[in-house]
C-alpha positions as CSV (number, residue, x, y, z in Angstrom):
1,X,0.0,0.0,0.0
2,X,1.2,3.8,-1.2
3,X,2.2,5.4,2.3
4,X,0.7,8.8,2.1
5,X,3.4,10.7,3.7
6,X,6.0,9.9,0.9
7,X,5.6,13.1,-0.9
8,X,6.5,15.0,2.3
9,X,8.8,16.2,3.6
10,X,10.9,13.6,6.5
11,X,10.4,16.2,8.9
12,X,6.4,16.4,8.2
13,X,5.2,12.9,8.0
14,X,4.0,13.6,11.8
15,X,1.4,15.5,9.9
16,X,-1.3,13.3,8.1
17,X,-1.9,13.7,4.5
18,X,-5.6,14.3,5.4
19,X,-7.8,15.1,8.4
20,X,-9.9,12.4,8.0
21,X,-7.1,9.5,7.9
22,X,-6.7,11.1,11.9
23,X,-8.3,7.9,12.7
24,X,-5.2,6.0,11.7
25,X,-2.5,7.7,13.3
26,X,-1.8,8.7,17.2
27,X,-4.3,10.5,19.4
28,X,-2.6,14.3,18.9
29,X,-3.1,13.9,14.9
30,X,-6.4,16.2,14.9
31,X,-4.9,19.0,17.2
32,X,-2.2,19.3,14.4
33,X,-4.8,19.5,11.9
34,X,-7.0,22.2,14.4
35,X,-3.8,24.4,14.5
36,X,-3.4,24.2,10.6
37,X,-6.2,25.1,10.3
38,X,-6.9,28.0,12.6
39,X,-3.0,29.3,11.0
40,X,-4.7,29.0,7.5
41,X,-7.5,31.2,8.8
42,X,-5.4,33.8,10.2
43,X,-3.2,34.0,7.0
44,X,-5.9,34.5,5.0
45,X,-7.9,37.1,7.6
46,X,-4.3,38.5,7.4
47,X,-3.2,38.1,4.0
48,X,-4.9,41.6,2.8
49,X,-2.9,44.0,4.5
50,X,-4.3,47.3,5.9
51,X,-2.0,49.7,4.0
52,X,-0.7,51.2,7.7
53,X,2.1,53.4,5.9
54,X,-1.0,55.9,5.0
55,X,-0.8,57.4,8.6
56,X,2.3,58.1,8.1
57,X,1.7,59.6,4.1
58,X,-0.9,61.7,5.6
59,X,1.6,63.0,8.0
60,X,4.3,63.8,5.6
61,X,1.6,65.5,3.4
62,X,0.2,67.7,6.3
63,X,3.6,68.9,7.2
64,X,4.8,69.9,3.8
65,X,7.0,67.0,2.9
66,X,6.0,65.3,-0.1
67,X,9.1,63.9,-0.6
68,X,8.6,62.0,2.5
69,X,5.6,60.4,1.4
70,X,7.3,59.4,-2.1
71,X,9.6,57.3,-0.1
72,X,7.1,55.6,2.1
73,X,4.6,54.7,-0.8
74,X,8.2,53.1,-2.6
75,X,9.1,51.2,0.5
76,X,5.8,50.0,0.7
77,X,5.2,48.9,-2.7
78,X,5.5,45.1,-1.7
79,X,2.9,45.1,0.6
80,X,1.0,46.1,-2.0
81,X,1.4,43.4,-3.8
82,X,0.3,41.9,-7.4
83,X,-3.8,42.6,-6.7
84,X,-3.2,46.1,-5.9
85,X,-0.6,47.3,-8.4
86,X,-3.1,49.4,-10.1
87,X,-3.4,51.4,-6.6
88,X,-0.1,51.3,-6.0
89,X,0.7,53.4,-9.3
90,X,-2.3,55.6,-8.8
91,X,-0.5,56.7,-4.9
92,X,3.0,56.8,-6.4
93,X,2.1,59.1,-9.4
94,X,-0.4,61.5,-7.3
95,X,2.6,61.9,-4.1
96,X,5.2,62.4,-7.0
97,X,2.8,65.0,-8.7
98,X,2.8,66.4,-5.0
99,X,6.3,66.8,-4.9
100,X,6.8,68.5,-8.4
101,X,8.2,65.3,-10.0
102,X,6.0,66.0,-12.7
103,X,7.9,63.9,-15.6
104,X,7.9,60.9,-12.9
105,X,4.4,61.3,-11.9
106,X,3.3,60.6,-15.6
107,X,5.4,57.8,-16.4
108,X,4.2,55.9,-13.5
109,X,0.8,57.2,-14.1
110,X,1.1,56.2,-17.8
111,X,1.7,52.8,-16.5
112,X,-2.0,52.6,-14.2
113,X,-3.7,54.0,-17.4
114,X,-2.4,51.1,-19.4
115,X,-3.2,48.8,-16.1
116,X,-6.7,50.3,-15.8
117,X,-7.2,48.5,-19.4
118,X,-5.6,45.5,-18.9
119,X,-7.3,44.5,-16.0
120,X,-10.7,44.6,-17.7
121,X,-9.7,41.6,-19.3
122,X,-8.7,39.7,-16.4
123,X,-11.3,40.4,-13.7
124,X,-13.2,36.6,-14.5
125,X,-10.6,34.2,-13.3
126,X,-10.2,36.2,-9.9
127,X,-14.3,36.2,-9.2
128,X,-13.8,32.6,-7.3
129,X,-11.9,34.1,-4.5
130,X,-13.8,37.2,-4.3
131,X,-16.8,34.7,-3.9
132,X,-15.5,32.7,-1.6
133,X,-13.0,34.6,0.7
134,X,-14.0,38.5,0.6
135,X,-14.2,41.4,-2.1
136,X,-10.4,42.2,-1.6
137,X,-9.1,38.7,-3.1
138,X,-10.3,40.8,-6.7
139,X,-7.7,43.2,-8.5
140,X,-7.9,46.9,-7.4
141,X,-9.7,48.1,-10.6
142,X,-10.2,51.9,-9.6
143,X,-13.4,53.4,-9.3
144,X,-14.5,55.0,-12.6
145,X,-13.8,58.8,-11.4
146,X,-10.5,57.2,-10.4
147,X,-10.0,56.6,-13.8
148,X,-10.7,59.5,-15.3
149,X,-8.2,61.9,-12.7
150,X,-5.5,59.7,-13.5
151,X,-5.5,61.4,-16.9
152,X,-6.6,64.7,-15.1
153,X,-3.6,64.5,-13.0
154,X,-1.3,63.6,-15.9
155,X,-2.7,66.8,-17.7
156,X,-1.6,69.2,-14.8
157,X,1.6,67.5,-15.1
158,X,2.3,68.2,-18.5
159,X,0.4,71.8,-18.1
160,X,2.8,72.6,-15.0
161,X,6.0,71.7,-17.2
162,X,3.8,74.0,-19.7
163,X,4.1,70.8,-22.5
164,X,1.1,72.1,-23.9
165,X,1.2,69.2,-26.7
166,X,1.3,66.6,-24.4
167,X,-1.4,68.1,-22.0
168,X,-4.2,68.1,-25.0
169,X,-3.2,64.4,-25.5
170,X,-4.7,64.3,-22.1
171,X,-7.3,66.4,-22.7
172,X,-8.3,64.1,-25.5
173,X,-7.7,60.8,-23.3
174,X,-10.0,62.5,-21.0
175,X,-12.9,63.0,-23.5
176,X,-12.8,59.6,-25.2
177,X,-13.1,57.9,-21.3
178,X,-15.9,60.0,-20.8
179,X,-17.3,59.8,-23.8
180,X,-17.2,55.6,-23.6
181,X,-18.0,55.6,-19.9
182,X,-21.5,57.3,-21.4
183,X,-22.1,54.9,-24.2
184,X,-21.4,52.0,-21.5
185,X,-23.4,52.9,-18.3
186,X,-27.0,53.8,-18.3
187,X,-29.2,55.7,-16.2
188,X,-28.1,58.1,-13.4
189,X,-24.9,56.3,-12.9
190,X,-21.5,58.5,-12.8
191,X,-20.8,58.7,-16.4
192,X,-19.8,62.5,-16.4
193,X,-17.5,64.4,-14.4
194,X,-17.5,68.0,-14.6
195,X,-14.0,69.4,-13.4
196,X,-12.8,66.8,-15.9
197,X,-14.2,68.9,-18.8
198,X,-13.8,71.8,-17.4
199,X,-10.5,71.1,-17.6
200,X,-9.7,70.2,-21.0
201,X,-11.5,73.9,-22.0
202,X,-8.8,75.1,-20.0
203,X,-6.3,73.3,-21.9
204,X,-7.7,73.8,-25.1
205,X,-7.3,77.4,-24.3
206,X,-4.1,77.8,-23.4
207,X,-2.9,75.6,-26.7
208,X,-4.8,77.7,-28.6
209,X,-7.9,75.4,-29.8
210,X,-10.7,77.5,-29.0
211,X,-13.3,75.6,-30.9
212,X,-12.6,72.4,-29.0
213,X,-12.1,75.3,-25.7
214,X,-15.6,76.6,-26.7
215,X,-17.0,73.2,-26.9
216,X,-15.5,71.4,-23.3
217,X,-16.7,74.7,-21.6
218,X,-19.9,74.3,-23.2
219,X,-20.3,70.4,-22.3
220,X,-19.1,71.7,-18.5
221,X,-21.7,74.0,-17.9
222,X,-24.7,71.8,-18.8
223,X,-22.6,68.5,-16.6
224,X,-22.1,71.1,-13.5
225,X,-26.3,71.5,-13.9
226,X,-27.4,68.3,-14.5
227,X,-25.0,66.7,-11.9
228,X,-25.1,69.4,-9.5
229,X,-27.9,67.2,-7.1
230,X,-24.8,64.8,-6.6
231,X,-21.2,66.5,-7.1
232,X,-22.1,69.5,-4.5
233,X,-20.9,71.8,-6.9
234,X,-22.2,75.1,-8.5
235,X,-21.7,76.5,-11.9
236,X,-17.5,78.2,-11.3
237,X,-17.8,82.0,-11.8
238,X,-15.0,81.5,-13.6
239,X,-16.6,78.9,-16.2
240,X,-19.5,81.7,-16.8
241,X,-16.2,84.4,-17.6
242,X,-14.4,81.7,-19.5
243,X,-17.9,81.1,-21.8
244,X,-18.4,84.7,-22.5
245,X,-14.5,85.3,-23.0
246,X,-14.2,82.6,-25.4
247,X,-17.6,83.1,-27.4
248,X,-16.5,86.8,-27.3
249,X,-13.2,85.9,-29.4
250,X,-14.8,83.5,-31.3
251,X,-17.5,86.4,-32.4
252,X,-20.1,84.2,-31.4
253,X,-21.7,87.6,-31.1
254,X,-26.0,85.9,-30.2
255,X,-23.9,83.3,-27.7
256,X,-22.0,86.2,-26.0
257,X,-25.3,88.0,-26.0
258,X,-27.3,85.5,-23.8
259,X,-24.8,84.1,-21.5
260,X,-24.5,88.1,-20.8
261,X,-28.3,87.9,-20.2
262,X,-27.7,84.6,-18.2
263,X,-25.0,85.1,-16.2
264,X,-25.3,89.3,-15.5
265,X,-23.1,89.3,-12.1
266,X,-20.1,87.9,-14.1
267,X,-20.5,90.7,-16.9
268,X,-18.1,93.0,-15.0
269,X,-15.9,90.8,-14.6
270,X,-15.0,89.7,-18.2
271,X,-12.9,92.2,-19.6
272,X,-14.0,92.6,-23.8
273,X,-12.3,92.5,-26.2
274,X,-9.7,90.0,-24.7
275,X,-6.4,91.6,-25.2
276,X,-3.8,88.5,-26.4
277,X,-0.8,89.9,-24.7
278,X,-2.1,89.5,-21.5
279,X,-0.1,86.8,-19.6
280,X,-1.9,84.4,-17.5
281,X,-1.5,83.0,-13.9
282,X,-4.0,79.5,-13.3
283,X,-3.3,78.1,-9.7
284,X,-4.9,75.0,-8.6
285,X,-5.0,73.9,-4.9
286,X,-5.8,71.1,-3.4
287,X,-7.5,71.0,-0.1
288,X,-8.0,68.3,2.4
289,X,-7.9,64.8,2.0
290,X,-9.8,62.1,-0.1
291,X,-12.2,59.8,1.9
292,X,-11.3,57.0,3.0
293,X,-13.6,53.9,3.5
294,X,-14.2,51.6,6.5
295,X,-15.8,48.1,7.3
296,X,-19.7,48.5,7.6
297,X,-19.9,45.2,9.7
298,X,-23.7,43.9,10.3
299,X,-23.8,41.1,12.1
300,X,-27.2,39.2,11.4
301,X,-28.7,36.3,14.2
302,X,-31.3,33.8,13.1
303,X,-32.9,33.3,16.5
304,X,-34.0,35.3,19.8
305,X,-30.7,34.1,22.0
306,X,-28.4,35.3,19.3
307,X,-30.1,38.3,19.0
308,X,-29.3,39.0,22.6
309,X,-25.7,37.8,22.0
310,X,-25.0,40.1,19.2
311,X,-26.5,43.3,21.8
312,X,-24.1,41.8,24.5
313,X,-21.3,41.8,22.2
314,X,-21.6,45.3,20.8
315,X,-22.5,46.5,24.0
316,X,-19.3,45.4,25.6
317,X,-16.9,45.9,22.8
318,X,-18.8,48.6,20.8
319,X,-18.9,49.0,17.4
320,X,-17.8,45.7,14.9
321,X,-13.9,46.5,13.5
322,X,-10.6,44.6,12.0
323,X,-9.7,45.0,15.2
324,X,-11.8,43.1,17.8
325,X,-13.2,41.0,14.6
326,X,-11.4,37.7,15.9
327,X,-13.0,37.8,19.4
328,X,-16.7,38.2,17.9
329,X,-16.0,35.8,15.0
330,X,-14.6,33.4,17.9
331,X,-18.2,33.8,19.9
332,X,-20.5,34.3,17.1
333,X,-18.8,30.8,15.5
334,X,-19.4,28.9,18.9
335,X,-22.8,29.6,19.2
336,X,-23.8,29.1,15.2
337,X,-26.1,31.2,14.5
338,X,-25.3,34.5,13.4
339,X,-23.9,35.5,9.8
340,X,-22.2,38.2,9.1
341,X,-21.8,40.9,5.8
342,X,-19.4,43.8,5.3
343,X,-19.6,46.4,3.3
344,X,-17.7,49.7,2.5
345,X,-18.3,52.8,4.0
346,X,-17.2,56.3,3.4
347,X,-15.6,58.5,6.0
348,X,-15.0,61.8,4.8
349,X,-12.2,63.7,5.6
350,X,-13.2,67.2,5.5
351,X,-10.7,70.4,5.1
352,X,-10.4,73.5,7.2
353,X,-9.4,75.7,4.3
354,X,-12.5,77.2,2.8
355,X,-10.6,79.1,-0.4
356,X,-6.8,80.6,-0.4
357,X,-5.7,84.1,-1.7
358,X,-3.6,84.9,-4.3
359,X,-1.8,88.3,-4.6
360,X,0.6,89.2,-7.3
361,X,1.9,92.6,-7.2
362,X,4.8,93.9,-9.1
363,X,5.4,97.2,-6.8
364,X,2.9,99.5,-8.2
365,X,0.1,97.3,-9.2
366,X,-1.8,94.4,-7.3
367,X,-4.1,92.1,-8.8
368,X,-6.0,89.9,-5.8
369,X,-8.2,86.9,-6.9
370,X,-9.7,83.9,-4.4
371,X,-10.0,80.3,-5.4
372,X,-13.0,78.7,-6.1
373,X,-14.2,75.5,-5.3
374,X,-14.6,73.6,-9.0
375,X,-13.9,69.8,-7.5
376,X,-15.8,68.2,-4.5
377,X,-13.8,64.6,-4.3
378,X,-16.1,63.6,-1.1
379,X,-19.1,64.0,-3.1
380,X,-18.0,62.1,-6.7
381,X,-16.6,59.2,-4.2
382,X,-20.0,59.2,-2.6
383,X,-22.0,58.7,-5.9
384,X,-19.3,56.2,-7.3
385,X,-20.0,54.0,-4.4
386,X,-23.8,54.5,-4.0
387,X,-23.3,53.6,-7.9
388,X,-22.7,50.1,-7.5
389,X,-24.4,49.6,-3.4
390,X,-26.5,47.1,-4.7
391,X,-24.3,45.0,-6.7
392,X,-22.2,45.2,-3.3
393,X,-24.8,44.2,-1.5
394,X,-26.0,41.0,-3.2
395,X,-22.7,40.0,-3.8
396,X,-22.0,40.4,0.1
397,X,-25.3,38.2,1.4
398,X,-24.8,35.4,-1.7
399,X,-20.7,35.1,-0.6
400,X,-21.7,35.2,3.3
401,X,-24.8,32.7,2.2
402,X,-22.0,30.3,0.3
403,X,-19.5,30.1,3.4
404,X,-22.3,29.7,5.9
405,X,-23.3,26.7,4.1
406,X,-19.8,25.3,3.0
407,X,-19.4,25.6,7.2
408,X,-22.2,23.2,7.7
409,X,-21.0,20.9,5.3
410,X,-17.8,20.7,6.8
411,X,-19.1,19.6,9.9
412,X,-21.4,17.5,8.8
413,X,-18.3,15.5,6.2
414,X,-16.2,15.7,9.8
415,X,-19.2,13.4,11.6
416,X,-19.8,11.2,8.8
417,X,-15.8,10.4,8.7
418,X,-15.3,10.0,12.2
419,X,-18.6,8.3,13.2
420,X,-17.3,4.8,13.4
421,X,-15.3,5.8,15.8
422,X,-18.2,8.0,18.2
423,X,-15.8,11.2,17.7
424,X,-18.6,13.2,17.2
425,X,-17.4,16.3,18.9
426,X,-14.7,16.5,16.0
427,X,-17.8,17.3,13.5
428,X,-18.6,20.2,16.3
429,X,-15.0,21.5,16.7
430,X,-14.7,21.1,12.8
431,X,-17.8,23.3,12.0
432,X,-17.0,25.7,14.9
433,X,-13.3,26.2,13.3
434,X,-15.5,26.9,9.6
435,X,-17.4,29.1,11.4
436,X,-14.6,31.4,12.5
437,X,-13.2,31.1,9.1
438,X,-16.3,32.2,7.9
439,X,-16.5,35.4,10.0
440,X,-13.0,36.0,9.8
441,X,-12.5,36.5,6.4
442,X,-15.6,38.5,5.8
443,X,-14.5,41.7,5.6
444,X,-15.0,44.6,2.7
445,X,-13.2,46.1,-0.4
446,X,-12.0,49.2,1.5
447,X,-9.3,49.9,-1.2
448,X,-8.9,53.4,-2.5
449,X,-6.9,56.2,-4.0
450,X,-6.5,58.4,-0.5
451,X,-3.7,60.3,-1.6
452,X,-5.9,62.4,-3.5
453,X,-7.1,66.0,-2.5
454,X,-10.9,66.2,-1.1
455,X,-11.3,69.2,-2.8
456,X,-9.9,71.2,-6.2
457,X,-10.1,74.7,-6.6
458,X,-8.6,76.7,-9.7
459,X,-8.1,80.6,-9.4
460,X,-7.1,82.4,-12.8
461,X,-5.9,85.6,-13.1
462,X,-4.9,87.8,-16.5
463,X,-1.9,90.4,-16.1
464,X,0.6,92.5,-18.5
465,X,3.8,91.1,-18.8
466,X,6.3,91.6,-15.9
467,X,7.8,90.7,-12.7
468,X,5.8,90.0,-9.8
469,X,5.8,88.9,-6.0
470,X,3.6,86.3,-5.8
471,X,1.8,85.7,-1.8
472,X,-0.9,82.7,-1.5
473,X,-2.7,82.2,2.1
474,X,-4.8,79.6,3.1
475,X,-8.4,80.9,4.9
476,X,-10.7,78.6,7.0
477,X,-14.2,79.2,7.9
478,X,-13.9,81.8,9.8
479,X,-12.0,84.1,7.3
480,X,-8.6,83.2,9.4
481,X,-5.5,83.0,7.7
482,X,-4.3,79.0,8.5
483,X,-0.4,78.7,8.5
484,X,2.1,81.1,6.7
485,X,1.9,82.3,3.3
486,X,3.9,80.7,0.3
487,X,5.7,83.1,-1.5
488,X,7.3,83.4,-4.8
489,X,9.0,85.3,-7.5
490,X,7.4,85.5,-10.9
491,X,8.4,86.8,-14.5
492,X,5.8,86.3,-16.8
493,X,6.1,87.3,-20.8
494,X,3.4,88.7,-23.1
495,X,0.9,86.0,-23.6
496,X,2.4,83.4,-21.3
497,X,0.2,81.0,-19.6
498,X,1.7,79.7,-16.1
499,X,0.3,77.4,-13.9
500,X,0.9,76.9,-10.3
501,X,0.0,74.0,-7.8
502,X,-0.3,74.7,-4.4
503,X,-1.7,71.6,-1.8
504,X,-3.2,72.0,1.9
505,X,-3.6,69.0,3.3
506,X,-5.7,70.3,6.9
């Protein structure tokens, strides 16, 4: 007869080849298998990683040193691993964008836009796991906003090292997403984003494409209506200034005409005819942080003394987390008869700084201009998730319904094996141990792109050609001035177009 240990190892052949030949070896042959078995459910309820270097990203970021936070996204792209190489590029590009790496920022970016594609292809053979383990066993695929800024991003890159080529080429990646993200999604879904094309007016602008300008602020306007009920966001002043501006050079003389009508408080501010040898200062801030998401745990009992078991347990050890989820799974999987679902939630982040200033003044003259808010990143996260809730959902109750049931079978395949022998308690411990697995490894796809800003403002500001001192200060609230002013020195020629970035991460 074939001994079963002969493809082990010499130093394993303590270990039987399978938990139900324990019958025919010594008496401590199922506690090996018990501790094998709890060790494979603690590598797999630890085998996702929590990403803990982002406490001390955020911290880097808040104190001014994104150069710090480069390093500690590089140093932890192992843990990232295979599944989450997508998010991995997206964090390295946006902290290297931080830092003004801007030529680095888009090569790795460049890489997650080509990964974003690839991974479309792939997503089937990786459904198993998701089913049977938890939502994070699947490829980080980016959410489809998420998708779009990394081209967004990639354009300020190539606008900040003024590669005006380049930065259409985004401005056209950006359109044909958008434009296939609508053909693809119906209904209210997030298939719009309207910084996104406000954007590429801007950069059609500045190249000097001002049909394909006209067109993008166009498209804006009507997205910043129709989406307003979800993004938070207003029609920019500076979009109605940009319309009339534009349609005023174009000679659109009837378009001019009724966005005059339409948007009268703007009409002193846009100053016709546009004179060409103006130069142009654009400064884009980022405020705050992106949300980040958390485990929405509901534990679920199927009978009146579970019910009081689940209060008891809350009530002692409060609300469900990653952290105390091994002493609940440990109870809940004793007593049998409560399931459990995760599911993402969204914790926003919010910023202190309501807009910034900007001052240039060259000695003589002082032009003044506040930012205003164009991008709410809270609020487009928001709809992206309530997007797919209910996919999330069903998948959630039919993966927790799978396990529950696998756990039963395991216990009852454990009794039939053993029942010659009247070991039925191994059929309990073995369901028990399923149990726990179950429970364990239910937790939620809390994966996102947190190194983004919660917030994007854009401040432009036309000036004759010259030298200037350059002051922007942060304002909360209250109207208070947050922190010290950032300074500069700038030259600007006739008709050059400069843009600035400038991040607050309070």
């Amino acid at each position: 007869m074939r001994n079963p240990h002969s493809a082990f190892p010499q130093r394993f052949k303590f270990f039987p080849i399978s938990p139900f030949s324990c019958r025919l070896h010594e008496a401590n042959c199922w506690s090996w298998w018990r501790l094998g078995l709890l060790g494979f459910v603690f590598l797999l309820a630890g085998c996702n990683g929590t990403f803990s270097h982002y406490k001390e990203v955020d911290h880097s970021l808040k104190a001014g040193n994104p150069d710090k936070a480069v390093t500690l996204i590089q140093e932890a792209e192992d843990d990232y691993g295979r599944k989450n190489r997508l998010l991995y590029l997206m964090d390295e590009g946006m902290v290297l964008h931080l830092a003004g790496r801007y030529e680095e920022s888009n090569t790795v970016l460049e890489e997650a836009y080509l990964l974003v594609e690839e991974l479309y292809t792939t997503r089937l053979r990786d459904q198993a796991s998701a089913i049977l383990i938890n939502e994070t066993q699947l490829p980080f695929e980016g959410e489809p906003f998420e998708h779009v800024l990394i081209n967004v991003i990639m354009g300020l890159n190539y606008a900040l090292l003024q590669n005006w080529n380049e930065a259409l080429v985004e401005a056209r990646r950006i359109d044909h997403r958008l434009n296939v993200l609508s053909d693809r999604v119906e209904g209210d879904a997030y298939k719009e984003d309207p910084f996104a094309r406000y954007l590429t007016g801007v950069l059609y602008e500045i190249a000097g494409d001002l049909n394909n300008a006209y067109v993008a602020y166009r498209k804006a306007e009507t997205i910043y209506d129709e989406t307003q009920s979800w993004s938070k966001m207003p029609l920019p002043d500076g979009l109605k200034t940009d319309l009339m501006r534009v349609a005023d050079i174009l000679h659109l003389s009837e378009d001019l005409e009724e966005y005059r009508t339409k948007y009268l408080e703007m009409v002193d501010e846009v100053p016709l005819p546009y004179d060409a040898d103006m130069a142009q200062l654009i400064v884009v801030s980022y405020h705050g942080r992106s949300p980040k998401k958390e485990d929405l745990f509901i534990d679920v009992p199927i009978s009146l003394d579970a019910l009081a078991l689940v209060a008891l347990a809350k009530s002692v050890g409060g609300q469900s987390t990653r952290s105390n989820r091994e002493g609940e799974a440990l109870i809940y999987g004793i007593h049998g008869q409560i399931a459990r679902v995760a599911l993402p939630r969204l914790v926003p982040q919010h910023t202190k700084i309501a807009y910034s200033t900007i001052q240039l003044t060259d000695g003589t003259t002082t032009f003044d201009a506040r930012s205003q808010r164009v991008y709410d990143i809270d609020a487009v996260a928001e709809k992206n998730l309530d997007d797919e809730y209910a996919t999330l959902v069903l998948r959630a109750v039919a993966r927790t319904a799978i396990k529950m049931a696998a756990a039963e079978g395991i216990g009852i395949g454990a009794r039939s094996a053993v029942s010659k022998n009247s070991q039925d308690w191994v059929g309990l411990v073995a369901v028990i141990l399923a149990r726990i697995f179950v429970l364990m490894t239910e937790e939620a796809d809390i994966r996102s792109w947190r190194t983004l800003p919660g917030e994007i403002h854009l401040t432009r500001l036309w000036i004759p050609a010259g030298s200037y001192n350059l002051m922007v200060n942060a304002v909360d609230r209250q109207g208070r001035v947050i922190g010290q002013p950032n300074t500069d020195q700038l030259d600007f020629r006739s008709g050059e177009v400069r843009l600035l970035l400038r991040q607050y991460s309070e």
